[in-house]
Backbone as a chain_set.jsonl record, in Angstrom:
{"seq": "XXXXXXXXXXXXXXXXXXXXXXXXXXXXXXXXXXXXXXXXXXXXXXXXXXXXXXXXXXXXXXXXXXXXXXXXXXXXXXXXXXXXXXXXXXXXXXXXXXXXXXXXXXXXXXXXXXXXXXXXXXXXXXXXXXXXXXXXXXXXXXXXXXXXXXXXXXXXXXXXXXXXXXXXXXXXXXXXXXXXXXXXXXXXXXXXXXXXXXXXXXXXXX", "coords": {"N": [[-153.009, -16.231, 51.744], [-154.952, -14.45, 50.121], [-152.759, -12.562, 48.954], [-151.652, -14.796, 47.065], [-153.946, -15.152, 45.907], [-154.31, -12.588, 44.558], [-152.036, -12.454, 43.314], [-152.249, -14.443, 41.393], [-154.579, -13.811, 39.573], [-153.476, -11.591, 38.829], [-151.986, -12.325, 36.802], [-153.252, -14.262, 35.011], [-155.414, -12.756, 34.405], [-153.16, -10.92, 32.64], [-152.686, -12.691, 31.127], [-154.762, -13.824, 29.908], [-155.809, -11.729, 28.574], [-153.36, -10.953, 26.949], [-154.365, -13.833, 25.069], [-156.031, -12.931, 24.193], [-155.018, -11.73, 21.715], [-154.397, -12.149, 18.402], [-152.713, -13.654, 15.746], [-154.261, -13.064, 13.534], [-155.182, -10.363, 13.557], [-152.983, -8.834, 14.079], [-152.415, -6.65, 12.451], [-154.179, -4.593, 13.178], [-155.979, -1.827, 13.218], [-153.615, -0.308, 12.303], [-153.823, 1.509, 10.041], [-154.014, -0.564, 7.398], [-151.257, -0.363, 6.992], [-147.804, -1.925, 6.799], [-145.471, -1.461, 9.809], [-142.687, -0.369, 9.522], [-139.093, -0.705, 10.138], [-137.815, 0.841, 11.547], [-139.661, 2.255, 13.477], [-141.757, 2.963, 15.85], [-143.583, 0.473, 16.899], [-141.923, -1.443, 16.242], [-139.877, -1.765, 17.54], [-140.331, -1.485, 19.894], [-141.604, -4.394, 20.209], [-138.915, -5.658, 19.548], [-137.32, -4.403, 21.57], [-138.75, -4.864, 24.092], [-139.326, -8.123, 24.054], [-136.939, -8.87, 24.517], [-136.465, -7.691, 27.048], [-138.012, -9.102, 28.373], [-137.03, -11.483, 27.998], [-134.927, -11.802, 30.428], [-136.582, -11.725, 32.078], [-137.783, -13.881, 32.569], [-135.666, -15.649, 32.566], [-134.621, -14.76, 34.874], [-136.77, -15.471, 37.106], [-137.059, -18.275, 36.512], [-134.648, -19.784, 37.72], [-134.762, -18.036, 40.495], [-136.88, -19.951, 41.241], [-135.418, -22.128, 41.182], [-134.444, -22.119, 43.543], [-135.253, -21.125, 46.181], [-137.755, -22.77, 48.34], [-139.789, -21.174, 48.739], [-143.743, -20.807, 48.436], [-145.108, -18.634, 47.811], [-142.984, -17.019, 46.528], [-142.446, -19.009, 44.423], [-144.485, -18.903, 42.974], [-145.223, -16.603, 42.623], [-142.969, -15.772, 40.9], [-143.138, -18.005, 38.865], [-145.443, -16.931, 37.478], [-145.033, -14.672, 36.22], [-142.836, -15.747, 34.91], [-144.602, -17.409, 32.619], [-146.345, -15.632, 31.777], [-144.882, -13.484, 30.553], [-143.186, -14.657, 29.162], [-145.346, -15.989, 26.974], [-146.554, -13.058, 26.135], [-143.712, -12.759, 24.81], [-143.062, -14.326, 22.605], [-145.259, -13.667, 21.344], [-144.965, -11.142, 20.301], [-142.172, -11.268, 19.261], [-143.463, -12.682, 16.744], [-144.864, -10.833, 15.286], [-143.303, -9.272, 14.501], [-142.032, -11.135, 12.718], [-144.26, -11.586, 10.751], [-144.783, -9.325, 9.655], [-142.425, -9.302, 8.401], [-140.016, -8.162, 9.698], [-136.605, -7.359, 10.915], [-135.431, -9.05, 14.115], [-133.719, -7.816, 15.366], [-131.565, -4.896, 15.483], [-129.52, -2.559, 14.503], [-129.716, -0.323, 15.745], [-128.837, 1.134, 18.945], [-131.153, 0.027, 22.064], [-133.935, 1.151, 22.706], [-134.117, 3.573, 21.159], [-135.987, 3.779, 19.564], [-137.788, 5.362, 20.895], [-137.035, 7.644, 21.38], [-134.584, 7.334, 23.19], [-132.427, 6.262, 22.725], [-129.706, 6.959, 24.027], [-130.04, 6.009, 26.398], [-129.486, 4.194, 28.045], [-126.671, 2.266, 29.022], [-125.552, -0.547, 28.459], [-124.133, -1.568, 30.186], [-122.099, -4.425, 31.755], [-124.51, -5.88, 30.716], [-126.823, -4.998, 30.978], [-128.903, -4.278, 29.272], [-130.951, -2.206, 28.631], [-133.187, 0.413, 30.841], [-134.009, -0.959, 33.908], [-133.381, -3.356, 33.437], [-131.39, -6.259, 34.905], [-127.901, -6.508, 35.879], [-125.114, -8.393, 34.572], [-123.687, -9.562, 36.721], [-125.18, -9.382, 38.918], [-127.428, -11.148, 37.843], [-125.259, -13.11, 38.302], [-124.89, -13.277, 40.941], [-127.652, -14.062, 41.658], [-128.462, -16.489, 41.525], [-126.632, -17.739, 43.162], [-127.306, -17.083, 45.27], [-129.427, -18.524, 47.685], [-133.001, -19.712, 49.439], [-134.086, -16.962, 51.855], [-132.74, -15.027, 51.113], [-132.173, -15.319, 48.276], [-134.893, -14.734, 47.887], [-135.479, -12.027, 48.74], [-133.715, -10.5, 46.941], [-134.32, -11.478, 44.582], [-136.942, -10.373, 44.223], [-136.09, -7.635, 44.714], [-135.002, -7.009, 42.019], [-136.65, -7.564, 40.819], [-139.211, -5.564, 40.849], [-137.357, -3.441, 40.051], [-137.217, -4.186, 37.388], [-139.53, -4.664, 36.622], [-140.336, -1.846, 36.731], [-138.554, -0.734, 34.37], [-139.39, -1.781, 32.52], [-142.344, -1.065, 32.428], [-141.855, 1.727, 32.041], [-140.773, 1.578, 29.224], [-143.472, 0.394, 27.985], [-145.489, 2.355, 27.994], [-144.318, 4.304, 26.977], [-145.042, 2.783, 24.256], [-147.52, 2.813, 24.403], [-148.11, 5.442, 24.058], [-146.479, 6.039, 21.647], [-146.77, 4.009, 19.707], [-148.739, 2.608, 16.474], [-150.166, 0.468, 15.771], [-152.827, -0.921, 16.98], [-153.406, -3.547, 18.646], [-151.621, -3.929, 19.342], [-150.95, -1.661, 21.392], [-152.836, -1.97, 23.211], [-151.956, -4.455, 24.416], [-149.67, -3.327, 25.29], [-150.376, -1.298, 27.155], [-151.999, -3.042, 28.816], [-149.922, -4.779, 29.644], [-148.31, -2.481, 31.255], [-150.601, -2.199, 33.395], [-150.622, -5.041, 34.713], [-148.024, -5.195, 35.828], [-147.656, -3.134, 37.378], [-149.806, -3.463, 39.125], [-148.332, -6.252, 39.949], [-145.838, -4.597, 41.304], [-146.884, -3.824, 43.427], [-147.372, -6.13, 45.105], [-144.956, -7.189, 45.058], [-143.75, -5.458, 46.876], [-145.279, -5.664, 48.982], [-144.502, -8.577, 49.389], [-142.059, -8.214, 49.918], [-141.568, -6.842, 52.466], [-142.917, -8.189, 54.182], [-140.43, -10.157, 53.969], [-138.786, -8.181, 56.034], [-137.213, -6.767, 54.427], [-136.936, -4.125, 51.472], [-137.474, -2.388, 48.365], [-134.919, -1.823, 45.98], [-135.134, 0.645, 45.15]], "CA": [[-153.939, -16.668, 50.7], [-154.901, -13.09, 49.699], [-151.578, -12.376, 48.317], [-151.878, -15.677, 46.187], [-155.217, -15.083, 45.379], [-153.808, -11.127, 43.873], [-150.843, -12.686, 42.276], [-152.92, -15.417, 40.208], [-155.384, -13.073, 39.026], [-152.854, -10.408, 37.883], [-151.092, -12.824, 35.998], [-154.375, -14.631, 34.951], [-155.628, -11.088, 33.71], [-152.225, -10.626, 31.482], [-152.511, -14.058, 29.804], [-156.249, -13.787, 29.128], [-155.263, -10.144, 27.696], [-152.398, -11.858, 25.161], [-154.372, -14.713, 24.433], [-157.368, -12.516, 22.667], [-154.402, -11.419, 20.919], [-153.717, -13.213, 17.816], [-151.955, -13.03, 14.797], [-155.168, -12.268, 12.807], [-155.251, -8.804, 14.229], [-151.828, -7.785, 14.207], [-152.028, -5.086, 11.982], [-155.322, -3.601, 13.355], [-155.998, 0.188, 14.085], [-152.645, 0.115, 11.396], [-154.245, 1.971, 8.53], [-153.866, -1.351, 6.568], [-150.07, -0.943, 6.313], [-147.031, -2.567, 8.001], [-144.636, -0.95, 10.695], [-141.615, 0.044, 9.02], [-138.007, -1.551, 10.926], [-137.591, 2.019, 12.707], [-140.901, 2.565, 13.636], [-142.403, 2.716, 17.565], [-143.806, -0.425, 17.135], [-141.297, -2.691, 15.62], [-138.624, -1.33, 18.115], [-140.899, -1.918, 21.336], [-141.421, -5.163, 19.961], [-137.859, -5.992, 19.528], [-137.124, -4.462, 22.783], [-139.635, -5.724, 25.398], [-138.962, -9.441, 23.941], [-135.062, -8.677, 25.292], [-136.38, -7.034, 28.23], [-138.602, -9.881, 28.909], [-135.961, -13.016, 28.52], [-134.255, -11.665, 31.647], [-137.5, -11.539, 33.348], [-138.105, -14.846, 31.996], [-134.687, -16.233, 33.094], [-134.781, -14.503, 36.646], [-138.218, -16.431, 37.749], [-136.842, -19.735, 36.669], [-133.466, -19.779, 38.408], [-135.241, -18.038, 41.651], [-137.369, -21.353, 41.522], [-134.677, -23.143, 41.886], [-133.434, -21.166, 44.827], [-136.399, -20.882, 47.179], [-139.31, -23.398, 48.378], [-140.797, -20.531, 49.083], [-144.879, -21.353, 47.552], [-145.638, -17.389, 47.069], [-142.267, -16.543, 45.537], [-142.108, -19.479, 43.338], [-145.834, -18.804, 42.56], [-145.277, -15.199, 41.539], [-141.804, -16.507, 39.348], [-144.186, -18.783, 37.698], [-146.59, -16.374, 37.133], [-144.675, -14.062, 35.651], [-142.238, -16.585, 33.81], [-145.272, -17.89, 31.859], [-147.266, -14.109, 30.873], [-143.701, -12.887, 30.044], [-142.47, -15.876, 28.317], [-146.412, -15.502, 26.4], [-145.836, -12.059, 25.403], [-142.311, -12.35, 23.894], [-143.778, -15.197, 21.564], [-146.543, -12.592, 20.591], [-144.143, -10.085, 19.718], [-141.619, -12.0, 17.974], [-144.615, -13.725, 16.188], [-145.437, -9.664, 14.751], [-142.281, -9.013, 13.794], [-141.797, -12.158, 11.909], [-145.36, -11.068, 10.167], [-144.659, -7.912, 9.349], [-141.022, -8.979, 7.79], [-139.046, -7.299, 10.554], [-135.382, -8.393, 11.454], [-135.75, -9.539, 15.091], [-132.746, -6.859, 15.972], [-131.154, -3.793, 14.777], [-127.887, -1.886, 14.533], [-129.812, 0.735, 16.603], [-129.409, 1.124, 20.05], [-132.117, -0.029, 22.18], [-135.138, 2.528, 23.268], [-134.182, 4.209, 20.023], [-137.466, 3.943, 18.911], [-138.28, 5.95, 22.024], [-136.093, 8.875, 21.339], [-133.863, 7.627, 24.117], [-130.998, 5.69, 22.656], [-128.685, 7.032, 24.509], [-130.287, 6.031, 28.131], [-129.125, 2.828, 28.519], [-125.265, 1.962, 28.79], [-125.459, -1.667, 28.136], [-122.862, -1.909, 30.979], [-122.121, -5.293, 32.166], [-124.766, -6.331, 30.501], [-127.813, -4.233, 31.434], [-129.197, -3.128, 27.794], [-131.849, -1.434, 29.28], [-133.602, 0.333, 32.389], [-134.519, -1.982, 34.756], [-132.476, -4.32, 33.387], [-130.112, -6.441, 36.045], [-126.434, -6.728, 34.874], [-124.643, -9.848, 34.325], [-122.884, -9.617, 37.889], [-126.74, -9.427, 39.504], [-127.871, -12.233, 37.409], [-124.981, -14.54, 38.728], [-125.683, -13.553, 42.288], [-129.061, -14.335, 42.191], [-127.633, -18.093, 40.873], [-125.431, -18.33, 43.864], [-128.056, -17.626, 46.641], [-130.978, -19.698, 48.47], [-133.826, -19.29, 50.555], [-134.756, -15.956, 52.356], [-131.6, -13.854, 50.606], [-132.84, -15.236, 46.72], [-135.987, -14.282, 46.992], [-135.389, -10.716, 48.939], [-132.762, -10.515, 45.689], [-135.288, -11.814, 43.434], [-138.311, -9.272, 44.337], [-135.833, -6.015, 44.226], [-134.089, -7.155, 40.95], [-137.869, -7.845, 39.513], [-139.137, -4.502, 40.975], [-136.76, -2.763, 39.158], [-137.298, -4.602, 36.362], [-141.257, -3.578, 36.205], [-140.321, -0.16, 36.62], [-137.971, 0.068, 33.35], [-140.236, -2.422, 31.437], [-143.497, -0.094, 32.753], [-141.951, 3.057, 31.048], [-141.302, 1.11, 28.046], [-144.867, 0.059, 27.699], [-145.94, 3.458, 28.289], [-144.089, 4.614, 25.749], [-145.428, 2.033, 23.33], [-148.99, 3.024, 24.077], [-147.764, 6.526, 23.128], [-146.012, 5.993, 20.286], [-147.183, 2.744, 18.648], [-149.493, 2.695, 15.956], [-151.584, -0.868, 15.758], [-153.813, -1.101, 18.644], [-153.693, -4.045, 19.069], [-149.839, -3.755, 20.27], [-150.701, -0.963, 22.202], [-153.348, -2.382, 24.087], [-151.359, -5.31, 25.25], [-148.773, -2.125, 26.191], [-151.108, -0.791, 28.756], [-152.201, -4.67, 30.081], [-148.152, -4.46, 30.674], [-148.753, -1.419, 32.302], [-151.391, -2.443, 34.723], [-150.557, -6.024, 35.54], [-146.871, -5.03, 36.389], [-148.202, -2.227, 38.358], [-149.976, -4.183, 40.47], [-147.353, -6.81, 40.312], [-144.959, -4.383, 41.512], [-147.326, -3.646, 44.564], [-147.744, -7.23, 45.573], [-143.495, -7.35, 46.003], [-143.434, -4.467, 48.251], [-145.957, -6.67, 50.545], [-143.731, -9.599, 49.726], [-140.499, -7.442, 50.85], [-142.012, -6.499, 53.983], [-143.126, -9.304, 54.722], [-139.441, -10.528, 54.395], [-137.889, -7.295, 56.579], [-136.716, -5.823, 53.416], [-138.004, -3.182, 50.389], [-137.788, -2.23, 47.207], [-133.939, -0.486, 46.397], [-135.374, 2.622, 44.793]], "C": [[-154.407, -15.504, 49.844], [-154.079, -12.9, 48.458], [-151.825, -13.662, 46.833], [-152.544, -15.138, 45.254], [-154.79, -13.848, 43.747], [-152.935, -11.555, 42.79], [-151.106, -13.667, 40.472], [-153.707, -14.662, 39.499], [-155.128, -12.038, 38.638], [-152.533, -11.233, 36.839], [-152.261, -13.549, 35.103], [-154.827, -13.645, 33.777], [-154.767, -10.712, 32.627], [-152.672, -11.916, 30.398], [-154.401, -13.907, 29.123], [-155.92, -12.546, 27.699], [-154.438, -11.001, 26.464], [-153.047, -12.793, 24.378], [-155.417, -14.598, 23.508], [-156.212, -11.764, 21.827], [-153.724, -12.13, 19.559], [-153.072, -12.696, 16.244], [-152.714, -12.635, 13.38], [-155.374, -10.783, 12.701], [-153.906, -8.596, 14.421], [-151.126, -6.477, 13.465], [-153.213, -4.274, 12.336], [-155.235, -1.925, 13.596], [-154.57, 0.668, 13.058], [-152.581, 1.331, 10.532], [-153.942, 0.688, 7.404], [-152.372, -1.675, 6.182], [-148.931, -1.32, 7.478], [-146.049, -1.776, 8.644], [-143.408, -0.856, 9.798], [-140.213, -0.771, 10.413], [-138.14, -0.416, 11.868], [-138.726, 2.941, 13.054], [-140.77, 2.039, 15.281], [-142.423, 1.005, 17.796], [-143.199, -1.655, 16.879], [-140.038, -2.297, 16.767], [-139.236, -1.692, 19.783], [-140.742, -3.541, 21.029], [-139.965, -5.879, 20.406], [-137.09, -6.019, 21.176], [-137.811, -5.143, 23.932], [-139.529, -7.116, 25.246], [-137.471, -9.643, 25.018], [-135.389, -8.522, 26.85], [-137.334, -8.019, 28.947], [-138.086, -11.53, 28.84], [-135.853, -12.571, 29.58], [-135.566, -12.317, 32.516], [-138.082, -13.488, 33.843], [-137.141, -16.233, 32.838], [-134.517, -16.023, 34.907], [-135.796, -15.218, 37.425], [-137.508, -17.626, 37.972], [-135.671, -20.233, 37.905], [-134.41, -19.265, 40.141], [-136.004, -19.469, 41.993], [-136.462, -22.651, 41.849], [-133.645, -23.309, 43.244], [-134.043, -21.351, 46.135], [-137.263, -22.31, 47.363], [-140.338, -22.389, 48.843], [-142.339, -20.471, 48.45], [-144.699, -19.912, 46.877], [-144.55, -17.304, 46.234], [-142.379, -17.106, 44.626], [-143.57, -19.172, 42.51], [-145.801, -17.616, 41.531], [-143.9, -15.423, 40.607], [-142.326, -16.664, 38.378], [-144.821, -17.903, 36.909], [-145.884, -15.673, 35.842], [-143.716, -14.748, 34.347], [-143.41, -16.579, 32.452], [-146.155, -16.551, 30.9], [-146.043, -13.977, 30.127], [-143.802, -13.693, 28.738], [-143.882, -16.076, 26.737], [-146.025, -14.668, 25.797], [-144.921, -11.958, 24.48], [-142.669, -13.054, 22.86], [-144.53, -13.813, 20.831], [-145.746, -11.698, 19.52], [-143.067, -10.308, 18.723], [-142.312, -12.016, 16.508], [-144.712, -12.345, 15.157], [-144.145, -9.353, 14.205], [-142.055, -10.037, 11.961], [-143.311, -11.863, 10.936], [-145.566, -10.228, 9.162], [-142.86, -7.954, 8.371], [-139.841, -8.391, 8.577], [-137.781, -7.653, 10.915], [-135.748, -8.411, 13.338], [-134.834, -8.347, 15.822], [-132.474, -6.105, 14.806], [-129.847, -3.264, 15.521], [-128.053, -0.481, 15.3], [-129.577, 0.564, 18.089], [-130.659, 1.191, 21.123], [-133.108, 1.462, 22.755], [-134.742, 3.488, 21.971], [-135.37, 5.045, 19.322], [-138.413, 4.762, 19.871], [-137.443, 7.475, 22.375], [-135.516, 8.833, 22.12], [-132.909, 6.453, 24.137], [-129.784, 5.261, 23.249], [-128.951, 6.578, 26.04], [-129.608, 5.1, 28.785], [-127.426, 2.54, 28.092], [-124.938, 1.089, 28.254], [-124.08, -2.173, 28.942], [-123.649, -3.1, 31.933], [-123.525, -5.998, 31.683], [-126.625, -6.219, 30.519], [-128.511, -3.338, 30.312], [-130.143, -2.414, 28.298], [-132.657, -1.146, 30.455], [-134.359, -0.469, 32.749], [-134.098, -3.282, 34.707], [-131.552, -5.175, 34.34], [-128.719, -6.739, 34.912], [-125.972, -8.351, 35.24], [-123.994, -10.459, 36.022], [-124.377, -9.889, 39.135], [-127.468, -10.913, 39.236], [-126.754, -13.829, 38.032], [-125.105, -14.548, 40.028], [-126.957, -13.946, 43.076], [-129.146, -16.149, 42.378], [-127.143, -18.785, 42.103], [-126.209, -18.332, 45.532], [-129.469, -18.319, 46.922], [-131.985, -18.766, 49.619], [-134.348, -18.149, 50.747], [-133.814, -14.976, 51.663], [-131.985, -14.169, 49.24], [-134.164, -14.543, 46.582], [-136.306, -13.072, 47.347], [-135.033, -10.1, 47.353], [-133.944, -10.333, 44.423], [-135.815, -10.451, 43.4], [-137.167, -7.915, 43.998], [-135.319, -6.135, 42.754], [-135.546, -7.262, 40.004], [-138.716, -6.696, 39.731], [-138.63, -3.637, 39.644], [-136.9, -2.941, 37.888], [-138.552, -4.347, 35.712], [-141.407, -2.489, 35.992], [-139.697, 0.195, 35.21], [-139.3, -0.055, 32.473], [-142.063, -1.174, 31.719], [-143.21, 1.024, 31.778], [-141.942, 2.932, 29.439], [-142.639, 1.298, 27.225], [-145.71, 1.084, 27.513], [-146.069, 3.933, 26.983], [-144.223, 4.292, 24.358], [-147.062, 2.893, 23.474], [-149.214, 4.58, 23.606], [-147.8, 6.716, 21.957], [-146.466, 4.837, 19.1], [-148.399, 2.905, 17.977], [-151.025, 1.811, 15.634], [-151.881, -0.606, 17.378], [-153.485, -2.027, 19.102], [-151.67, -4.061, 20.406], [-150.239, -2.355, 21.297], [-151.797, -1.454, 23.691], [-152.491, -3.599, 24.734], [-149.943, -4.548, 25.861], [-149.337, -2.231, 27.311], [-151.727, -1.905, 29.398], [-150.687, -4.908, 30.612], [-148.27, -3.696, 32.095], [-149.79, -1.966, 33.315], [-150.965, -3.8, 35.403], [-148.77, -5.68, 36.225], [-146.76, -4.029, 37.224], [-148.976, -2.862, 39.685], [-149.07, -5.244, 40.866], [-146.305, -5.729, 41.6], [-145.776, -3.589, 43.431], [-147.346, -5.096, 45.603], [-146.099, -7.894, 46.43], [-143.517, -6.845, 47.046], [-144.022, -5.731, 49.327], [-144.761, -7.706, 50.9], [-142.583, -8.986, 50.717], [-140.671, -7.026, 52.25], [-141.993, -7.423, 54.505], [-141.383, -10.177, 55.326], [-138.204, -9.448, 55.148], [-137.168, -6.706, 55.703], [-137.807, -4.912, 52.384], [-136.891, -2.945, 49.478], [-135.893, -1.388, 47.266], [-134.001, 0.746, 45.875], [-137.075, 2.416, 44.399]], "O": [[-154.182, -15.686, 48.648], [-154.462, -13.012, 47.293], [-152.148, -13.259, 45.716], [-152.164, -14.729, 44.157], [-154.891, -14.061, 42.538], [-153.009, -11.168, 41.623], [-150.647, -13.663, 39.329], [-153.459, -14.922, 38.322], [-155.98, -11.312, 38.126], [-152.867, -10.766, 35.75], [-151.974, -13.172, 33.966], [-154.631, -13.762, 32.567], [-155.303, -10.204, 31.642], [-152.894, -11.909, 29.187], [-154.863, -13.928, 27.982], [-155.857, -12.588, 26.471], [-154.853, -11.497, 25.417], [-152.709, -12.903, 23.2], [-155.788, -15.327, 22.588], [-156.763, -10.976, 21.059], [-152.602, -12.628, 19.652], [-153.032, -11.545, 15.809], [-152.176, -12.113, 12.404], [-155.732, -10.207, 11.673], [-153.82, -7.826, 15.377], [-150.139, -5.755, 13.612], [-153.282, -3.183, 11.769], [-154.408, -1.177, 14.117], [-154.362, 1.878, 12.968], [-151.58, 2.018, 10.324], [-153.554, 1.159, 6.334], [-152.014, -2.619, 5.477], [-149.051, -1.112, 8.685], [-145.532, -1.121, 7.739], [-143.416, -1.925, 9.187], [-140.608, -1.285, 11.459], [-138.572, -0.668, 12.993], [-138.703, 4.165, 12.929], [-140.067, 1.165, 15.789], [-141.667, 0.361, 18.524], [-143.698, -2.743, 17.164], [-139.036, -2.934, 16.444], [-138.508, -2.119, 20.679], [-139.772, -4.07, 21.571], [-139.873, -6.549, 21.435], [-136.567, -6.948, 21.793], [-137.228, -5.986, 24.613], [-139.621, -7.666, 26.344], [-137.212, -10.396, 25.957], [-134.746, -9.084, 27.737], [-137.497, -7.806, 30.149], [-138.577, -12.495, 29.424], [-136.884, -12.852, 30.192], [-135.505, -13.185, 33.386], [-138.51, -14.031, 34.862], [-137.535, -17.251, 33.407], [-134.359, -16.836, 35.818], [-135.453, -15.544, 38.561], [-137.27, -18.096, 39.085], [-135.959, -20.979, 38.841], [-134.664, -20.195, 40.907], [-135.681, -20.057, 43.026], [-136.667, -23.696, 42.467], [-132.75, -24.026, 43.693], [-133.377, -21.707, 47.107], [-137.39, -22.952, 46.321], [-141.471, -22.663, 49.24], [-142.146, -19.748, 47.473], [-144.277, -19.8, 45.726], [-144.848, -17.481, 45.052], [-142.473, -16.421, 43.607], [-143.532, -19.277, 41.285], [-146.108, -17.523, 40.343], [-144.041, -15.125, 39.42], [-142.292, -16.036, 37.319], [-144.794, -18.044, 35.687], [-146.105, -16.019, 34.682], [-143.798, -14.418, 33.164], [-143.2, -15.905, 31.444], [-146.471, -16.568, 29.71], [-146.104, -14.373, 28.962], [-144.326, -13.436, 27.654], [-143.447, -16.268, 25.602], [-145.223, -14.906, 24.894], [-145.064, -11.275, 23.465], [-142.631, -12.349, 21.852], [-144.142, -13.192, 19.841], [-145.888, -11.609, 18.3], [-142.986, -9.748, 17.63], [-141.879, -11.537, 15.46], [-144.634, -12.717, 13.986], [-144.253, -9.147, 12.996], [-141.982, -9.742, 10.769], [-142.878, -12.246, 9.849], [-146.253, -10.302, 8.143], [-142.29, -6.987, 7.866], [-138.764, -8.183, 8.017], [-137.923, -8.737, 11.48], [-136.496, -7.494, 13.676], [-135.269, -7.94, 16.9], [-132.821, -6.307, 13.642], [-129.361, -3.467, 16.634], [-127.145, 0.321, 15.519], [-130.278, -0.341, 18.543], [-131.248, 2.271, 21.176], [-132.695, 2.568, 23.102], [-135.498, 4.457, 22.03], [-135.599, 6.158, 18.848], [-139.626, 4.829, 19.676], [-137.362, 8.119, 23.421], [-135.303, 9.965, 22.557], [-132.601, 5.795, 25.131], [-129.107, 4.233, 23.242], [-128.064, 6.798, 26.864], [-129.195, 5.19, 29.941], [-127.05, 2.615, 26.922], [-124.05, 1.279, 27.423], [-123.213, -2.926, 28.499], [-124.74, -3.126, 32.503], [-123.753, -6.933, 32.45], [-127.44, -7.078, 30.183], [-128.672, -2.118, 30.342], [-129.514, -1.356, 28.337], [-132.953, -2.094, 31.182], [-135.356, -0.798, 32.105], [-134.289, -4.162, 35.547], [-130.616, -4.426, 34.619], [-128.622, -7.036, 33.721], [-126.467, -9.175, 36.009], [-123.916, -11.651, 36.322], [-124.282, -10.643, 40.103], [-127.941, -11.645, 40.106], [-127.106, -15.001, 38.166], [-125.408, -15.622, 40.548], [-127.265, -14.095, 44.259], [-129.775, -16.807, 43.206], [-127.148, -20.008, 42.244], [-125.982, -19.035, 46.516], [-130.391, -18.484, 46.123], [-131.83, -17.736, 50.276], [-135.228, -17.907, 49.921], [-134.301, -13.846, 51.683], [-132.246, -13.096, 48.695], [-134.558, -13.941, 45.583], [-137.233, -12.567, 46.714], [-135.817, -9.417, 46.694], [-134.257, -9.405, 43.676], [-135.325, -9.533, 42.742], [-137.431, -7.214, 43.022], [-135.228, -5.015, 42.251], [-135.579, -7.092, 38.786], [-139.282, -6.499, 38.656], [-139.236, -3.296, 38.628], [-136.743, -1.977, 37.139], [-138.697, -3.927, 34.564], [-142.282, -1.979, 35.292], [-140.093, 1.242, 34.699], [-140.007, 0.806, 31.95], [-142.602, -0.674, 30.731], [-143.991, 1.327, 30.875], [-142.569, 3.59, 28.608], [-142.876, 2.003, 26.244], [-146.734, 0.85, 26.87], [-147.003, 4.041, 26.188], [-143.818, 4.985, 23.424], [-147.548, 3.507, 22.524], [-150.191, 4.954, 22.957], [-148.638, 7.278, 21.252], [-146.441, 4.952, 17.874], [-149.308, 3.341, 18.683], [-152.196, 2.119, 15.412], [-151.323, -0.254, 18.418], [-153.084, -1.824, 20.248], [-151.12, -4.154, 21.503], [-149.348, -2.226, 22.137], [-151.517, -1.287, 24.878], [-152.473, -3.461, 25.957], [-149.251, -5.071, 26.734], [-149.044, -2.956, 28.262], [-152.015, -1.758, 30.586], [-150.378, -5.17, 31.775], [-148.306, -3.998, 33.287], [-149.192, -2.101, 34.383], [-150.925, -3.785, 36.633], [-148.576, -6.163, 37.341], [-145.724, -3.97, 37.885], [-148.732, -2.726, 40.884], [-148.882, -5.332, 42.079], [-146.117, -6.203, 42.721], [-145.13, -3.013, 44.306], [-147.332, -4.964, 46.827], [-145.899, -8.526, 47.467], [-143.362, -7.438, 48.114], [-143.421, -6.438, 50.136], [-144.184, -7.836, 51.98], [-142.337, -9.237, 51.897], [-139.728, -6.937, 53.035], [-141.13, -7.686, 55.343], [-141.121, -10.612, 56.448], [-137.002, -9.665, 54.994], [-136.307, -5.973, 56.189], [-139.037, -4.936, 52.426], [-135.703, -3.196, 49.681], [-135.541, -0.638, 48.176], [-133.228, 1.692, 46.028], [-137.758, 3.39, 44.082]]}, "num_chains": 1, "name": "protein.A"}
């Protein structure tokens, strides 16, 4: 119950966070003018939407894997902030005039272009690859949702440095503050797996 309790009230905590976010305020803390295409903030944008389908797609599919309550609980959880978020961000792009993608490679906008291979399907860290994503598809029970938790792990950890790097580099506030609510609720998210993983005789794979 604990665990529950932690998992609802991270996720709880993110969506409250996005939902004082609106598209009145999306150029705040700007200087009055709009993000340019190859700018911090139009490139986090672009990216963390990408980097948050997967996360988006991995929940749902585990739900259909498991009866487990907590896993599908924290899926949910996360499905629905995520799935929140990427709306938001879109939503600023589309605002601001932005094309939704670019001919750059991703993290670009993060002076680190080159980090990410985009092998098998993995545009960026923390990303799972296409071969990950159909194994997660293909198992049930106590092996999906071990699967699940390290594949969504990993996936907090890229998306974390991201976010980081948004509250760095990005210029509107208001995008950077819903950076660092990234940053903290996926931080404690990514404490709440470990328990889970224990709990199921496994951990985290890095």
């Amino acid at each position: 119950m604990r665990q529950a309790a932690l998992i609802a009230g991270a996720a709880a905590t993110a969506l409250v966070a996005a939902g004082a976010i609106t598209y009145a305020v999306a150029g705040d803390d700007g200087g009055g003018t709009t993000p340019s295409a190859e700018s911090a903030d139009a490139g986090f944008a672009r990216d963390m939407a990408v980097h948050h389908q997967q996360a988006v797609e991995m929940s749902y599919i585990v739900r259909d894997r498991t009866k487990d309550e907590e896993v599908r609980r924290l899926a949910y959880d996360i499905a629905q902030t995520q799935a929140n978020q990427r709306g938001m961000m879109l939503g600023w792009l589309d605002l601001w005039g932005l094309p939704k993608v670019s001919s750059e490679p991703p993290m670009t906008w993060m002076g680190m272009g080159d980090m990410a291979s985009g092998k098998d399907g993995a545009l960026m860290p923390g990303m799972a690859t296409n071969a990950e994503m159909k194994k997660l598809g293909e198992l049930s029970g106590k092996q999906a949702e071990v699967f699940y938790l390290q594949l969504m792990t990993d996936h907090h950890k890229g998306g974390i440095h991201m976010a980081e790097g948004c509250v760095e580099k990005c210029r509107v506030g208001v995008e950077k503050r819903l950076a660092q609510g990234m940053v903290d609720a996926q931080q404690s998210e990514i404490g709440l797996m470990a328990d889970l993983l224990k709990a199921r005789g496994a951990a985290p794979r890095s």
